[in-house]
Structures are given as structure tokens and as C-alpha cells.
N, C-alpha and C positions, 0 to 999 in steps of 0.2 A: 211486470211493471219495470221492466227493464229500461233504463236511462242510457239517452245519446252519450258520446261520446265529447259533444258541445254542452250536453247538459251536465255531463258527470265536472267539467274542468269549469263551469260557473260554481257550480256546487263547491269543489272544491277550493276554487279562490276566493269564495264567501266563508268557508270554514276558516280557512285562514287567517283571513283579513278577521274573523270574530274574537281569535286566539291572541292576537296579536296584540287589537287596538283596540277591544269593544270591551270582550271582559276586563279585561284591568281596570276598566272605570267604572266599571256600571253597577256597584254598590255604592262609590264616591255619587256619581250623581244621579242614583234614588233619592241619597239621604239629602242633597245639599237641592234640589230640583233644578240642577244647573243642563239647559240644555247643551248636549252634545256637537257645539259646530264644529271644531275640529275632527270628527269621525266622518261626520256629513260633508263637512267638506272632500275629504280623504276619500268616500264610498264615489261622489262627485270624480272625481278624478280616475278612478275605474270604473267608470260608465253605466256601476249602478241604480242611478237615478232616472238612465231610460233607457232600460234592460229591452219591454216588450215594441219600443216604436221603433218605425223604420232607419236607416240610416241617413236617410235624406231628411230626414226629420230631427238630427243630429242622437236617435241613439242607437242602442247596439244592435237592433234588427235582428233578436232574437225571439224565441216563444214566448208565450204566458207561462207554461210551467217552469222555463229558466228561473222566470220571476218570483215564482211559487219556492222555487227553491233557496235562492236568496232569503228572501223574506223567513222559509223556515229557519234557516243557520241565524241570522241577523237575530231572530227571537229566543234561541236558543240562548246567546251570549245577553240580552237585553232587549225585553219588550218594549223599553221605549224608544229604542234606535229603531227597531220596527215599524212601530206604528208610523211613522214622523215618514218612514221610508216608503211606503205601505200609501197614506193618506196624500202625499205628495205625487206619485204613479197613477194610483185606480180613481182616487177622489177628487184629483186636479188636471193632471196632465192628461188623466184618460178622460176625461168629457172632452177634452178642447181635440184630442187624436178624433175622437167619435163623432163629433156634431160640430168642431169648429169649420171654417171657412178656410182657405188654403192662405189668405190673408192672416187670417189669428194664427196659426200654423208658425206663418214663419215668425211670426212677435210676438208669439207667447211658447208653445208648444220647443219650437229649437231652443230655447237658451235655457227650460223648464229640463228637459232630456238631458241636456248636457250640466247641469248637474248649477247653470248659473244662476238660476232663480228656482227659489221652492214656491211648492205650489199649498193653499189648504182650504177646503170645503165648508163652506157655512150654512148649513141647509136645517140643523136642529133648532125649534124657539120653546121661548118658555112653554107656548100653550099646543106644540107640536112638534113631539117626537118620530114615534112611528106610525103615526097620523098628519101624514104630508097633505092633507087637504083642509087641516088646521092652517096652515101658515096665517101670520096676520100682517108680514112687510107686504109694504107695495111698490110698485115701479109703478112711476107715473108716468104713459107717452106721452113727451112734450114734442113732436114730433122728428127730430132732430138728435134728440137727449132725453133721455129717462131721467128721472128724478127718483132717486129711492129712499123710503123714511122706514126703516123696525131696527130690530138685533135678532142677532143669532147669539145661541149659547154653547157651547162645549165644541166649540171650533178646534179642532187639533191644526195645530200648525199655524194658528190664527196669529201668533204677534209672532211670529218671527216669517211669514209668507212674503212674497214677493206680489203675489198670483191670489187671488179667494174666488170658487168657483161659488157663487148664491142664488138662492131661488127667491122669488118673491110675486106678488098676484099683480100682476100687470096687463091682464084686460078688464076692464070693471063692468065693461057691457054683458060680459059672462056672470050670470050668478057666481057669488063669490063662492070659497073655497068647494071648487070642482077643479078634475085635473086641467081642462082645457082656457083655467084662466091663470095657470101657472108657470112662469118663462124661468129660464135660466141665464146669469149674466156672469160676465169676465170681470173684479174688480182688478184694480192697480194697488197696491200701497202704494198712500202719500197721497191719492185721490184728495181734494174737498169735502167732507162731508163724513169722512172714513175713520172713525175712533175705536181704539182697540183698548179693549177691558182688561180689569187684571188678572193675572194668573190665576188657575184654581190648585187648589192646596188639596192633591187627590188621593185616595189610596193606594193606587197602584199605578203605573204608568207613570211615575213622578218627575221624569225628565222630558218627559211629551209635556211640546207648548198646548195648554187648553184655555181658550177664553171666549171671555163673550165679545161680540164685533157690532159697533152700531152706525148704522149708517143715518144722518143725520142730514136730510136736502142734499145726499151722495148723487152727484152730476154725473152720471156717465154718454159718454156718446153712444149712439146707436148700434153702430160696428162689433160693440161690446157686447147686445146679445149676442148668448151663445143657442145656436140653434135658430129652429121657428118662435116668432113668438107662439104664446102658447101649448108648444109642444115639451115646459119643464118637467111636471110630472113625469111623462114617459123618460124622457130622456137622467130622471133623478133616479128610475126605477132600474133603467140598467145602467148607469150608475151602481146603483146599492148590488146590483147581481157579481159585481167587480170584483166590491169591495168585499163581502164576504165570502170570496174565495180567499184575498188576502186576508181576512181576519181566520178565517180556517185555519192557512198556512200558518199564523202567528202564533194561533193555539196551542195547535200541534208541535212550533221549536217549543214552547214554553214546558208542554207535557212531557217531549225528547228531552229537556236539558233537568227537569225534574226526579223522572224517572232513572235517568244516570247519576245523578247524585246520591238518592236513594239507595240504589243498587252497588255503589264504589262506600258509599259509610255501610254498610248493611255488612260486608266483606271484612270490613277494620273493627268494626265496633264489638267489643264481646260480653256478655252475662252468662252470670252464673258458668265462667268458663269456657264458654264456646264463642264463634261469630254467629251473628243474631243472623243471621242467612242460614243459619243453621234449621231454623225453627220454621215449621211451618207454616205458622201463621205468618213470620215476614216473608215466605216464598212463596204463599197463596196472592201476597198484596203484589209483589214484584212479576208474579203469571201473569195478576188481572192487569197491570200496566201495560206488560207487553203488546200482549194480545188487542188492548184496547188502540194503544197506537197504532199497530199494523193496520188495526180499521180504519182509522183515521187519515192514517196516509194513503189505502187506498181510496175512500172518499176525495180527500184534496188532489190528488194527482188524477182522477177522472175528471172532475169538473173543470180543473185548468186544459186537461189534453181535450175534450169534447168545445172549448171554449176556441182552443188554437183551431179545433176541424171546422168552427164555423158556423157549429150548431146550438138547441136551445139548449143552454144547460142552467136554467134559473133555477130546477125543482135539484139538477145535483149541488150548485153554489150552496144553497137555503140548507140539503142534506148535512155536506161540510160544514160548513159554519154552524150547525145546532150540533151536531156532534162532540167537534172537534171544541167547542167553545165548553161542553159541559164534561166534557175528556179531559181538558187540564184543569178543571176544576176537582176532579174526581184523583186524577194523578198527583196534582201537589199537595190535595189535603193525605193521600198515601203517604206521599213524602215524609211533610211533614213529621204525620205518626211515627214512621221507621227510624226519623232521626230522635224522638222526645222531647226533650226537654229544650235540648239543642237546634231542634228544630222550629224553637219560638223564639229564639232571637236572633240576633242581627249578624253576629259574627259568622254563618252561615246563608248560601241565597235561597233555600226553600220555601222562607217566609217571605221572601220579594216574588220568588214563584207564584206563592199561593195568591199574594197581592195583585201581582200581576195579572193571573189568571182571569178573575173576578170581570172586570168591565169585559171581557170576552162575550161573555154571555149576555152582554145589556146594548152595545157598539153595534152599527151597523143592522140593527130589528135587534130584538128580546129577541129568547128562545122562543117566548107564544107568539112572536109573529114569524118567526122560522116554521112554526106546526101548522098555521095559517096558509102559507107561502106552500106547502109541501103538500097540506092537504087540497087545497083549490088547482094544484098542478098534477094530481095523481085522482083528484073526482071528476073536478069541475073540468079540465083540459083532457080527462080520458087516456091521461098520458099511464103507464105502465111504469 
């Protein structure tokens, strides 16, 4: 698994830039839920914000795994600089690279890359999560303009976007909630019709904007679908194959920045005399981390390199991501234990780890519809 030579010096200038400007804040605002613009801004400014699109698309014209690798260090220093980073890329800007028009391209996609406008996704509702054929908004063709009336809920990036990529059931001659009556559109903030709900007060992720977004007789022009009509479904679905590579990736910094903490107190800390690294039961827990991450980033660095070759890699995304999402669940609550007492409050980040960890596993599909996903790709598709 040997990294380029372009891959190692992305890597490394994300390590840095974490060391620098990320960790220092990112207990300040867990606690206070103050989103990060000043970081986002500053990641904007090194071209992190469109790592994987071309340059003529204003970004850095580099791979999906560069991206994968960002994403791991940025999660290492802070899941919610992550996610925000993450959901912006694969959940925003990547639909408009994938199915925009070379028109949306240049007005939305360039100034999204370059770091001027953030992008965020609104595709979860109340009565449909990972049940995309729930949805209940609708886009009404007025022929010229769509008219859209629902809400979405747990919008990341939703009050502070620029960009909201939304799905809504916009043929009605199609029996409703089937894939083929469901489109995908480009909102504006500031739009008519366009109100953004408030914050959620989360457990983990606490500096990631989440809300709910309602689109109320929301006018959009035509132009604004993204894609075919009725081709949102599909096009929501790799979407979602994107995204849980980047949710992989995020896992995995959060299990890597866990695991090292773990491991540097485990060295300091001593009873009854010794350092508790002494003991084998904290160097049975600190094997099963290693070993578990090594799996995990082989998972996540196959899925991004098969994704860069071109090919299908939905059943290795869905592998990653159920993994890698129940690995840092598995590694912070280690953590935690090795630190004790210490490790349940605040003065230390294991307990923002373990916080963090948590929507891993529910973001992007649950773990049961990652076994879903894995299982209809390795029966039903005959795939190996």
C-alpha cells in the first residue's frame, strides 16, 4: 500500500496544517458548537476543498485517495472539521462534477473547488432515511421552474452552505415513491422559499452545522435540475457510494487519533508501580487496535484506489464504511478504558472520540444497510 510521492506530501501538509490550526481548537468548539470558519477558510486557501476535481474546474486535479487522506488527518485532529470537509466534496460538489452540465460546472462546481462557496446535502426527512423511496418533498414542473414544498432534516452544512444539493419526487405521473419519480436539484442560498432551521444540539460532531432546511413554494429554475429528470435516486446512490468512502476515511482518523492517545497515556500512566503498558491486559487492548486499524486502512485505501481505476467499488465503499465506522467505535471505547476515570471527562479528547465516533455508524446507511449493501453485491450481483 505504498503511497505516491504526491500522495505522501498531501498527507503530510494535512498533518500539519491539523497540528497547527485544527487541534488547538477542537475541544474549544465541541464544547461551545461554534462552527470552524476560520480553519475552513484557511483549508480553502490550500486547495483542500477540491482536492479530487480537475484543475480546470478550479481544483487541485488530484486522486480520490489524496482526498481520503486529507480527510483521514483532518479527522484525526477533529471530526467535525471533517465531516463539514467531507460533506462539502463527495455530498455537494461531487454530484454537480458527476451529473452537472458544463454550465452548472462553471457557476457552481468552480467557486465550490476553490474553496469560495461551501457546498451541503439535504436528501434525509423525517419519514425517510435510508429509505430513499420514502421521500415526501416534491418538485413541481411548472414548466420553466420547479416549484418545491418538504424539509429535509440533519442537513450537515445546511446553515452555513452556499450550494444544497436535494432530492425531491418531481414526476407524479410515476407512481409515487419509486426510484424513477425521483430528481435531483441545485439550491441557492437566499433562494425564495428557502428557510433554514435551527441547529441541532448533537452528541458528537458538535461543531458540524446540522439542520433541518424547508423549502416552502422554493422557485427554482429549470437549469437547476441536476442531472435527468428522474434519474435522482440513481444518481443519490452513487452519491451515497462517495460518501462512505469519506465516512470510512473519518472513522479511521478518529480510531488513528484515539488509539495514539491511548497508547502515549498507557506509557505515562503508572499502578501499583509500574506503567499500565506494562500489563497485559492494556497491551492485549492496544494489539486489538493496531491490528484493527491496519484493516481498516487497508479497506479505505482500496475502495478510494479501485474508485480512482474507474471501477465498481460500491460493495468495497459499504465494506469501509461498516468497518471502519464500528472500528472507532470499538477503539475509543478501548481508549477510553486504558485512560479510566480520566477518560470520562473533558479535560482529555477520548471522550470527544468516543462521541465522535457514534453517528459513524448511523451517517451515510446504518451498519444494517452497509450488510444490505454488501450482501446484494456479493449474492445477488455474483460479485466475489
Amino acid at each position: 500500500m505504498e503511497l505516491t510521492q504526491d500522495q505522501k506530501m498531501i498527507q503530510r501538509m494535512a498533518r500539519e496544517f491539523v497540528q497547527k490550526e485544527v487541534i488547538p481548537i477542537a475541544a474549544e468548539i465541541d464544547q461551545t458548537c461554534r462552527f470552524p470558519w476560520e480553519n475552513i477558510r484557511k483549508l480553502a486557501e490550500l486547495g483542500f476543498l477540491g482536492i479530487p476535481f480537475p484543475e480546470k474546474y478550479g481544483g487541485a486535479g488530484l486522486d480520490y485517495l489524496s482526498y481520503v487522506l486529507v480527510i483521514i488527518e483532518l479527522a484525526k485532529g477533529c471530526a467535525s472539521t471533517a465531516v463539514t470537509v467531507a460533506t462539502h466534496t463527495s455530498n455537494s460538489a461531487g454530484p454537480i462534477y458527476l451529473f452537472g452540465t458544463e454550465e452548472q460546472k462553471e457557476k457552481y462546481l468552480v467557486p465550490m473547488a476553490k474553496g469560495e462557496k461551501l457546498g451541503a446535502v439535504a436528501l434525509t426527512e423525517p419519514g425517510a432515511g435510508s429509505d430513499l423511496k420514502g421521500l415526501s418533498t416534491r418538485a413541481a414542473n411548472e414548466g420553466d421552474h420547479f416549484i418545491i414544498n418538504g424539509s429535509k432534516n440533519f442537513s450537515t452544512n445546511g446553515g452555513v452552505a452556499d450550494v444544497v444539493i436535494a432530492t425531491a419526487i418531481s414526476k407524479e405521473e410515476v407512481q409515487d415513491r419509486t426510484p424513477s419519480s425521483i430528481s435531483e436539484f441545485i439550491i441557492e442560498k437566499g433562494m425564495e422559499g428557502f428557510q433554514i432551521g435551527k441547529a441541532e444540539d448533537k452528541m458528537g460532531w458538535r461543531a458540524s452545522d446540522t439542520r433541518t432546511l424547508i423549502f416552502e413554494n422554493l422557485k427554482i429554475p429549470k437549469e437547476n435540475l441536476l442531472g435527468k429528470e428522474g434519474f435522482g435516486f440513481e444518481q443519490a446512490v452513487i452519491g451515497l457510494d462517495h460518501g462512505r468512502v469519506s465516512i470510512a476515511a473519518l472513522s479511521l482518523g478518529i480510531a488513528e487519533a484515539a488509539y495514539e492517545a491511548a497508547k502515549q497515556y498507557s506509557s505515562e500512566r503508572k499502578q501499583f508501580g509500574e506503567f499500565i503498558n506494562h500489563f497485559q491486559a492494556i497491551r492485549f487492548m492496544l494489539a486489538d487496535m493496531a491490528t484493527e486499524i491496519e484493516c481498516g486502512r487497508h479497506l479505505v485505501y482500496e475502495a478510494a484506489r479501485k474508485k480512482d481505476k474507474g471501477e465498481p467499488f460500491r460493495k468495497e465503499a459499504s465494506m469501509a464504511k461498516l468497518y471502519c465506522s464500528e472500528l472507532a467505535m470499538r477503539v475509543t471505547t478501548k481508549a477510553v478504558q486504558i485512560f479510566g476515570g480520566y477518560g470520562y471527562i473533558k479535560d482529555y479528547p477520548v471522550e470527544r472520540y468516543m462521541r465522535d465516533a457514534k453517528v459513524c455508524e448511523i451517517g451515510e446507511g446504518t451498519s444494517e444497510i452497509q450488510r444490505i449493501v454488501i450482501a446484494k453485491e456479493i449474492i445477488e450481483n455474483n460479485k466475489k
